[in-house]
N, C-alpha and C positions, 0 to 999 in steps of 0.2 A: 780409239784405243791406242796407247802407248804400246813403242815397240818391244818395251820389255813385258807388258803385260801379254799382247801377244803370241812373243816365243814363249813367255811361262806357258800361255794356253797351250801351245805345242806340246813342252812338255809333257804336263798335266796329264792331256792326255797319252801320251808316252807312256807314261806310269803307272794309270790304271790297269796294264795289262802285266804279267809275272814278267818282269826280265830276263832273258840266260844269262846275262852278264851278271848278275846279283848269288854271288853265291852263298851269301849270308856269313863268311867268314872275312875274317881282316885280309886285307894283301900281301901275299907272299913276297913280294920283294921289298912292300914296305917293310916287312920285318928282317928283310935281310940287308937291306940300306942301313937303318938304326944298326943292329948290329955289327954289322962290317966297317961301318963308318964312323961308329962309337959316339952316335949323334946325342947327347947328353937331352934330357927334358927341358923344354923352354917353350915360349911363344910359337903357336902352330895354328896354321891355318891351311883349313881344305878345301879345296877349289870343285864346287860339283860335288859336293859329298853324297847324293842320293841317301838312301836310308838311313846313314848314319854309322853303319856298321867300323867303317875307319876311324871316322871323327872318334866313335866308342873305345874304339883301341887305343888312341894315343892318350886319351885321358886316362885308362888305366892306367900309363908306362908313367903317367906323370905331369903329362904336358898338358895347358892351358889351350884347351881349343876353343878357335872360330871356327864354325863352318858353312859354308854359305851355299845356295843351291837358287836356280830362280824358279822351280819348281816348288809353290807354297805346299802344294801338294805332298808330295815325296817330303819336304821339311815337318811336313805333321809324323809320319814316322818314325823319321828321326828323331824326333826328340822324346817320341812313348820308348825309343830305344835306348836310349840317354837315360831316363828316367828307369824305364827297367835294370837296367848294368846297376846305376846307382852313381853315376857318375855326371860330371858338371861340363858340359859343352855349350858354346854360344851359338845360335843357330842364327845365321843373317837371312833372308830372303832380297836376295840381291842379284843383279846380272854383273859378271865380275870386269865384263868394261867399262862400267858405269859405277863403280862403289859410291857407296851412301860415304858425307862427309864424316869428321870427325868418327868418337869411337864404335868397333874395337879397332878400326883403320888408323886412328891419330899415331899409333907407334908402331914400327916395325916387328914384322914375328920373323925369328929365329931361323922357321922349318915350314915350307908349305909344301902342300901334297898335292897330285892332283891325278885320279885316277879315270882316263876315258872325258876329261875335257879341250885338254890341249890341240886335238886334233881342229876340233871346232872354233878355238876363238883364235887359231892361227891364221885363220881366215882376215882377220884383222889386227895383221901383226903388229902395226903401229899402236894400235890402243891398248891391246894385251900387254906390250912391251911397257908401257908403261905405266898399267895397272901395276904391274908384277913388280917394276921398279919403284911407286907406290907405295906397296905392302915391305920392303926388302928395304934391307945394307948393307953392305959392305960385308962379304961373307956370311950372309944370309945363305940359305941350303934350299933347294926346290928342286923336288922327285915328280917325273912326270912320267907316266904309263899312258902309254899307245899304240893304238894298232901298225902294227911293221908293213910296210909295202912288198919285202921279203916275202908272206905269206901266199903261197899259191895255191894252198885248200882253201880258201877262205878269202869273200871279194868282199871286205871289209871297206864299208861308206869312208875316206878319205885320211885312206892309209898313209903314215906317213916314211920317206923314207928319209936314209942314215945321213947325206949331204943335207938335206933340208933341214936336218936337228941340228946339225952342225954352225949353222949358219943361221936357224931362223933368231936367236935371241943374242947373236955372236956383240951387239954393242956393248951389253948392260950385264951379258953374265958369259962364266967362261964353264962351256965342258968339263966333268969332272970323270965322267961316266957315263958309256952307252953299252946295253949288253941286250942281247938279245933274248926272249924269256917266254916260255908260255905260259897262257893262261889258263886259267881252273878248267876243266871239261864240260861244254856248255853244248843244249843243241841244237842248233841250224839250221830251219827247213826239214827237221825230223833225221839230222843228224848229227852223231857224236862228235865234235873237236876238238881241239885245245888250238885256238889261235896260238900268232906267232905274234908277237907283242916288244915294245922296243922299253927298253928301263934307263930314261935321259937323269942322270942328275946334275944338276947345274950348283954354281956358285956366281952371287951377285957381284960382280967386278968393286 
């Protein structure tokens, strides 16, 4: 078995179960990034997009989405969610250290999002780094949501903190933005939270 088939089996099984983290709305800070940042419609891609509900949103505002997941699983919802809206998303089943050649990867997108993956493929900063460099150019934009090591309700699997953002992509992109943010009220072990959640947005050097 191939490593990516694998971790998708992980997922997969991930998925068959409800998430808390799914709250079936678009993300709050993605809609306050676009707005605050007067991020115009263009080339987007989303890193991890689970059911689809994000990828759904930028398509509505305009924007040409990719979205890739390595769960094929979760990517079948995605797309009956795509298709419900009414709206046109490209859906990859991809591991995003590994991108498949050529398109929709042959050109750079504008805007990538990436909600609850960054923690994980930091693990392998070097590849990440230059997947991400890959996909991007030269003022290319990438919003990444994660869990805050800040959070002391909450022992979130490999929280990251504020020096490590700083520094983990400091070759290929510069800081534009770190804010500290919660997330939707999810719950826990059988209780209520709102994690503490970090809002990195980068720009590609």
């Amino acid at each position: 078995m191939s490593p990516m088939a694998d971790l998708g089996t992980v997922w997969n099984q991930r998925h068959r179960s409800p998430s808390p983290w799914d709250s079936g709305r678009p993300c709050r800070e993605l809609e306050r990034v676009l707005e605050e940042h007067a991020i115009p419609p263009g080339r987007a891609l989303e890193l991890g997009c689970g059911n689809g509900t994000n990828a759904v949103f930028l398509a509505r505002r305009g924007f040409e989405v990719t979205a890739l997941d390595i769960s094929d699983e979760v990517l079948g919802r995605a797309r009956a969610a795509a298709r419900e809206a009414g709206v046109e998303v490209r859906f990859v089943h991809a591991d995003v250290l590994k991108l498949p050649e050529g398109e929709p990867f042959a050109a750079p997108f504008n805007f990538l999002f990436d909600r609850g993956l960054y923690q994980h493929a930091r693990l392998e900063r070097d590849a990440f780094e230059r997947a991400l460099e890959r996909v991007t150019a030269p003022g290319s934009l990438y919003l990444a949501i994660m869990p805050n090591a800040n959070d002391t309700a909450i022992n979130a699997p490999r929280a990251v903190r504020d020096q490590e953002l700083c520094l983990d992509l400091a070759r290929r992109f510069r800081l534009v933005q770190l804010r500290e943010c919660r997330f939707d009220k999810v719950l826990v072990k059988g209780r209520e939270v709102s994690p503490l959640m970090w809002s990195a947005l980068f720009c590609r050097k």
